[in-house]
PyMOL CGO cylinders between C-alpha atoms (Angstrom):
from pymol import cmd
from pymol.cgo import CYLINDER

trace = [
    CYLINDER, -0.62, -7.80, 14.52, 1.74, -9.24, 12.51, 0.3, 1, 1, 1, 1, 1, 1,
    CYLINDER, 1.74, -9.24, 12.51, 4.68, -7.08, 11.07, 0.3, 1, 1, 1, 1, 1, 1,
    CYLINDER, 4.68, -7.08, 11.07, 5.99, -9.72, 8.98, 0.3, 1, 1, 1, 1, 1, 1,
    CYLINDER, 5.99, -9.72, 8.98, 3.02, -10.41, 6.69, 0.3, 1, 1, 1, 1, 1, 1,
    CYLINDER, 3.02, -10.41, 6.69, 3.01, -10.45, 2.79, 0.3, 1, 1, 1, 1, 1, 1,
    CYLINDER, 3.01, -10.45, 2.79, 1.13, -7.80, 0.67, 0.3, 1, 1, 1, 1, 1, 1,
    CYLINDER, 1.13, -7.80, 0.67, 0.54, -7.55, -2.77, 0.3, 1, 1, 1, 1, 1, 1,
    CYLINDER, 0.54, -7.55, -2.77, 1.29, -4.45, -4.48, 0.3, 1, 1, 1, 1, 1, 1,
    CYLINDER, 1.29, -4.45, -4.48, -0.53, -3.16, -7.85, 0.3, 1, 1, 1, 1, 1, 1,
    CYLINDER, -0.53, -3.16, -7.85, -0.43, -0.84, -9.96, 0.3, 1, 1, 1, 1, 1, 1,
    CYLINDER, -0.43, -0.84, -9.96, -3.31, -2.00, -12.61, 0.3, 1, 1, 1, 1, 1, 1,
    CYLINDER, -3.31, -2.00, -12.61, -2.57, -1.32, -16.16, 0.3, 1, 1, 1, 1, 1, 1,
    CYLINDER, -2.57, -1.32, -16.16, 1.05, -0.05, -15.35, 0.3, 1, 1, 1, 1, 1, 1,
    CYLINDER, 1.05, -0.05, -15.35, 3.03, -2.62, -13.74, 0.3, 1, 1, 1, 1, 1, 1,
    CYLINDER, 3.03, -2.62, -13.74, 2.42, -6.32, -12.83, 0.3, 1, 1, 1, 1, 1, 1,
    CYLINDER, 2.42, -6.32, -12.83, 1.61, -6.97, -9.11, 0.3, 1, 1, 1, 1, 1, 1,
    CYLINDER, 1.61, -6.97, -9.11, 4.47, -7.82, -6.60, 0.3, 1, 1, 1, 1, 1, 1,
    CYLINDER, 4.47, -7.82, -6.60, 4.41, -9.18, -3.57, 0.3, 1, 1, 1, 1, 1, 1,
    CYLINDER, 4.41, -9.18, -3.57, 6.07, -7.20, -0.23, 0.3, 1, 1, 1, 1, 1, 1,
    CYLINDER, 6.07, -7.20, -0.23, 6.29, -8.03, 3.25, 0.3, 1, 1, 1, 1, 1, 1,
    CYLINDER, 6.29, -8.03, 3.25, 4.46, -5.79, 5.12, 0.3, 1, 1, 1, 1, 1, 1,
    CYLINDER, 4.46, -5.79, 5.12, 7.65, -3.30, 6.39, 0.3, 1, 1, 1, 1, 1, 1,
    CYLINDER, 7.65, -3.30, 6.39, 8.38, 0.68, 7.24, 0.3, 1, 1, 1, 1, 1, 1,
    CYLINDER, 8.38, 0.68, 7.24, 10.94, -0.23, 4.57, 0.3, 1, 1, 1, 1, 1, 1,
    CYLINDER, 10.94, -0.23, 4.57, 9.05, -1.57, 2.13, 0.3, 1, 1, 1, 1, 1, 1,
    CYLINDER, 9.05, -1.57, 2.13, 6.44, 1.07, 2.11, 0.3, 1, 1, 1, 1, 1, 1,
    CYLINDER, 6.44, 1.07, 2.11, 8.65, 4.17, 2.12, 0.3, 1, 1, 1, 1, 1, 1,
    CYLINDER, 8.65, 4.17, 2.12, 10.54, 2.08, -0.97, 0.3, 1, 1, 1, 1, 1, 1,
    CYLINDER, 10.54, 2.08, -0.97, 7.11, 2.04, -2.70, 0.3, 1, 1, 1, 1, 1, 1,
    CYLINDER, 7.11, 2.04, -2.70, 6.28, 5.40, -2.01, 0.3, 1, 1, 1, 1, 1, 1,
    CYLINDER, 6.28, 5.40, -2.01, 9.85, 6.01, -3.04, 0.3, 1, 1, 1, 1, 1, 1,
    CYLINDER, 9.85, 6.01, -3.04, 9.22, 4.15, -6.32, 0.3, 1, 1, 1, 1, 1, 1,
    CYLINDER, 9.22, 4.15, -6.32, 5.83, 6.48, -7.28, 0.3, 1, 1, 1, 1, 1, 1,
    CYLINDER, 5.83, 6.48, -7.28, 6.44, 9.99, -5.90, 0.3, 1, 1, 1, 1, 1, 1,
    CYLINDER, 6.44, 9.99, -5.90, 8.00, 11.44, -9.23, 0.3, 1, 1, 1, 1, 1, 1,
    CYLINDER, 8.00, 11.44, -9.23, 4.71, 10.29, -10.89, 0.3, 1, 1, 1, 1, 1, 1,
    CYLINDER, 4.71, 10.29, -10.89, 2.01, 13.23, -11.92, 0.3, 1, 1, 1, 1, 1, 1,
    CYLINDER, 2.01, 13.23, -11.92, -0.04, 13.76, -9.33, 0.3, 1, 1, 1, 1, 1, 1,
    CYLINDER, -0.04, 13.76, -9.33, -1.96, 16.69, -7.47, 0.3, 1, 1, 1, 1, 1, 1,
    CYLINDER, -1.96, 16.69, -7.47, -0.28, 18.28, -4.81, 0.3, 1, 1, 1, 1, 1, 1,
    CYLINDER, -0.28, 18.28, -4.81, -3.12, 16.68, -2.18, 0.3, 1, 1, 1, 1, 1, 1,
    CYLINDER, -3.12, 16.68, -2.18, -2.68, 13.12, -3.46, 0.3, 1, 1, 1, 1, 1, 1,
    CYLINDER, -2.68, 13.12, -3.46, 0.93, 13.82, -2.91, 0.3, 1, 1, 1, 1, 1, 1,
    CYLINDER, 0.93, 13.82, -2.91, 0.54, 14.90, 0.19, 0.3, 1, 1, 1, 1, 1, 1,
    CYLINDER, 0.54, 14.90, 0.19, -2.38, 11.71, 1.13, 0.3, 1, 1, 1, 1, 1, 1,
    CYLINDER, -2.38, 11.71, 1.13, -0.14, 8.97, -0.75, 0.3, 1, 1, 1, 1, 1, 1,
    CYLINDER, -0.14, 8.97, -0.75, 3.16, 9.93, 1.25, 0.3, 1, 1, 1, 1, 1, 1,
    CYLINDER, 3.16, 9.93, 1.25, 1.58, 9.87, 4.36, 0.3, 1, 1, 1, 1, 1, 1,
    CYLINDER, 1.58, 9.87, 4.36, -0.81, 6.83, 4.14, 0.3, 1, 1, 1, 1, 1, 1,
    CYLINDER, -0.81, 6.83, 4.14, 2.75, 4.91, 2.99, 0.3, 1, 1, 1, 1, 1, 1,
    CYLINDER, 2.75, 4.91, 2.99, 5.45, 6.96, 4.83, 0.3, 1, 1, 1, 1, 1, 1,
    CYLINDER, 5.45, 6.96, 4.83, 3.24, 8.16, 8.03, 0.3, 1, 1, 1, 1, 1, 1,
    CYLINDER, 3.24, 8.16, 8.03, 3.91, 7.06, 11.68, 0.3, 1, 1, 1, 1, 1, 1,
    CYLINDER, 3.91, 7.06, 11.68, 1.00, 4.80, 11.38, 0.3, 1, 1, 1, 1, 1, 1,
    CYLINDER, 1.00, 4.80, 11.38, 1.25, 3.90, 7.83, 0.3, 1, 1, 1, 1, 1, 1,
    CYLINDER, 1.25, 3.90, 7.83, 2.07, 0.04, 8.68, 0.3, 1, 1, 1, 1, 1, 1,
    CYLINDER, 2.07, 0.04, 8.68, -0.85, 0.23, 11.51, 0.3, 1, 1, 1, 1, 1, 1,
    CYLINDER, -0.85, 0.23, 11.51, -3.46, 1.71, 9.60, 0.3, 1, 1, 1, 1, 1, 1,
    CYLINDER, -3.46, 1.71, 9.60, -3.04, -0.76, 6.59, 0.3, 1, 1, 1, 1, 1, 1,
    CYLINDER, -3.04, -0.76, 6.59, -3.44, -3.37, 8.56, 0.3, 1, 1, 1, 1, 1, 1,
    CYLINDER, -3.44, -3.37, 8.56, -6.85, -2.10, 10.08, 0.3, 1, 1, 1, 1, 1, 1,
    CYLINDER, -6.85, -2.10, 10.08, -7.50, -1.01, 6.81, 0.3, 1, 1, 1, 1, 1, 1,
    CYLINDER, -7.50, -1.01, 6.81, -6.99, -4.70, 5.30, 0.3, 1, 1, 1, 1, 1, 1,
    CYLINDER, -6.99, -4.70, 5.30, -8.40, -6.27, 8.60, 0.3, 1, 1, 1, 1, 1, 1,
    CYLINDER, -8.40, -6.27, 8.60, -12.00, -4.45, 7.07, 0.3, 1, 1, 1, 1, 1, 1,
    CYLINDER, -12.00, -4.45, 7.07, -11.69, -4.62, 3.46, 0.3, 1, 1, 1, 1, 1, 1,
    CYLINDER, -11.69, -4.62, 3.46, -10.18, -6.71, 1.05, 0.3, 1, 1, 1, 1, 1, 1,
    CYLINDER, -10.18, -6.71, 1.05, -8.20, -4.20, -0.89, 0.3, 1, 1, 1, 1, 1, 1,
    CYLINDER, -8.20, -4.20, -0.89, -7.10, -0.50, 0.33, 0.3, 1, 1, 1, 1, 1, 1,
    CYLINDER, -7.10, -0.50, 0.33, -6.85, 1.44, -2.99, 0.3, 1, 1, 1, 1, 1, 1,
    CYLINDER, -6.85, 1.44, -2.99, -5.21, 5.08, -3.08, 0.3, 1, 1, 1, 1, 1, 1,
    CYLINDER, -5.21, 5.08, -3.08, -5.83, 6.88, -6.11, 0.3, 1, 1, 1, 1, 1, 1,
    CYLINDER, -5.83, 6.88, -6.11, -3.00, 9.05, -7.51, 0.3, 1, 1, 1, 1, 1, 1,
    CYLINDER, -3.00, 9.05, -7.51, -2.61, 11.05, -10.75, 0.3, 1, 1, 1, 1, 1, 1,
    CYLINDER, -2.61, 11.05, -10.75, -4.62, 8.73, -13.53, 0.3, 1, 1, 1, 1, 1, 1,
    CYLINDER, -4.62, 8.73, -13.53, -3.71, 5.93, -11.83, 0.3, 1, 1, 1, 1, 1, 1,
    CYLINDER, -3.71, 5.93, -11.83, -4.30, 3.75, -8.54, 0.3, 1, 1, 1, 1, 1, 1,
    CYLINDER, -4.30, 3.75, -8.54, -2.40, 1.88, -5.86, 0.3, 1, 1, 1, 1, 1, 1,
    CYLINDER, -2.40, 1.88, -5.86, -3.88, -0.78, -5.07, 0.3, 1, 1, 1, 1, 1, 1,
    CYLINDER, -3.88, -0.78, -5.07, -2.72, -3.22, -1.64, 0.3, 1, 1, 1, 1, 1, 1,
    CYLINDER, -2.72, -3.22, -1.64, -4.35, -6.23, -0.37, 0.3, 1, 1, 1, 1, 1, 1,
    CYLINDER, -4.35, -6.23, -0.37, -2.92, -9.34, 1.21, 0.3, 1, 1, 1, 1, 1, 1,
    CYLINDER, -2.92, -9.34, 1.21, -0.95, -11.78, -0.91, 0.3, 1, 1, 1, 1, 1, 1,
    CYLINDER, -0.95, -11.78, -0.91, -2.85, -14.90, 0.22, 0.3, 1, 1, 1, 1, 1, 1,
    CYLINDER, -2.85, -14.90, 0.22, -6.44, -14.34, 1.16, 0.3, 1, 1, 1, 1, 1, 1,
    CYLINDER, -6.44, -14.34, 1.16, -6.80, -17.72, 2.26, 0.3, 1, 1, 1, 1, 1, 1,
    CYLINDER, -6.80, -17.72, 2.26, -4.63, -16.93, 5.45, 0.3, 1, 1, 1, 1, 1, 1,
    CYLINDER, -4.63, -16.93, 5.45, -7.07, -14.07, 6.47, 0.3, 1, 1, 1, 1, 1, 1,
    CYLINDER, -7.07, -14.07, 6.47, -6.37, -11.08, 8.47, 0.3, 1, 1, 1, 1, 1, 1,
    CYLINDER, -6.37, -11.08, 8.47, -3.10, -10.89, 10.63, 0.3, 1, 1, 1, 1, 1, 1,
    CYLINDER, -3.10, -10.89, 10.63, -3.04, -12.30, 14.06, 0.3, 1, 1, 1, 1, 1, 1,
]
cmd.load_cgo(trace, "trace")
C-alpha cells in the first residue's frame, strides 16, 4: 500500500473537487472541514470514524482497491473519494 497516493475529494453540488494525498492528516483536516455541517448524530458518529478512525487510511484504500468511488452520505449531502488518476489503478 501506498501512503503517499492522491485522492480526489467531492462534495457534489457544494464545493468543487480537490485533490489530497492520501494522509492521517489530510483526512482528519477533511473531517475537520465538515463536522459543523447538519447531520444526524449516527452519520456523525460513521463520518468521523471512517475519516478519523485507526484504520481510516487502511480501509479507504481496500475500499478504493474494490470500487471506484467510496461515498459517505452525511446530512443532505455526500462525500464522495476516489483516486485522482484512475489510469494509475489501485495502490501498490
Amino acid at each position: 500500500m501506498r501512503a503517499d497516493h492522491e485522492i480526489r475529494v467531492e462534495i457534489p453540488g457544494s464545493r468543487p473537487p480537490l485533490v489530497r494525498t492520501l494522509s492521517p492528516d489530510a483526512l482528519e483536516s477533511l473531517w475537520n472541514s465538515i463536522c459543523c455541517r447538519p447531520m444526524s448524530r449516527l452519520q456523525r458518529e460513521i463520518l468521523e470514524r471512517a475519516l478519523t478512525g485507526p484504520c481510516a487510511e487502511r480501509n479507504i484504500v481496500r475500499h478504493l482497491a474494490a470500487h471506484p468511488c467510496l461515498v459517505l452520505p452525511f446530512g443532505d449531502c455526500e462525500l464522495r473519494i476516489s483516486w485522482a488518476n484512475t489510469a494509475e489503478g489501485a495502490p501498490a
